[in-house]
C-alpha positions as CSV (number, residue, x, y, z in Angstrom):
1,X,111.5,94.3,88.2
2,X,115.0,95.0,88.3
3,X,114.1,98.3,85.6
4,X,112.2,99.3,88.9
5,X,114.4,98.6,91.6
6,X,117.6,100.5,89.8
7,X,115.0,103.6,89.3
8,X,114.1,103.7,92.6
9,X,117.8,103.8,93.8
10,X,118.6,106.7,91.3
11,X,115.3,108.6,92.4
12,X,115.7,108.0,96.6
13,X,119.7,108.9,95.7
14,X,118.3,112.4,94.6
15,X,115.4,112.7,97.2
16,X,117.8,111.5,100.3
17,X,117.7,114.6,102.5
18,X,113.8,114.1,102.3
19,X,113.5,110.5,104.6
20,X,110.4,111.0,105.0
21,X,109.3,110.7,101.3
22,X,112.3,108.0,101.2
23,X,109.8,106.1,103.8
24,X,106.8,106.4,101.5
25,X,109.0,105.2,98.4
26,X,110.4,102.4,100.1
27,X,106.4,101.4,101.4
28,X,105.2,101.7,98.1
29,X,108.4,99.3,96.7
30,X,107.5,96.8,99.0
31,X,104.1,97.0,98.1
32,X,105.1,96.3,94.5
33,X,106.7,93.1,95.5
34,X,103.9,92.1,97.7
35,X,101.4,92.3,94.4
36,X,103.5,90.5,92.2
C-alpha cells in the first residue's frame, strides 16, 4: 500500500491546479483503503 500512496502523492503533486480531479483521486484512495 505504501507503492500506492507515494504514487498518488507524485501524481496529485503534478495534477494540483486541477482540485477537482484532486477530489476524485483522493475519493478513490480512500476507497482503496476501505476495500482492503
Amino acid at each position: 500500500m505504501g507503492s500506492a500512496v507515494f504514487h498518488f502523492t507524485s501524481f496529485a503533486s503534478l495534477d494540483w491546479p486541477s482540485r477537482n480531479y484532486f477530489t476524485n483521486i483522493y475519493i478513490f484512495l480512500i476507497v482503496i483503503f476501505r476495500g482492503t
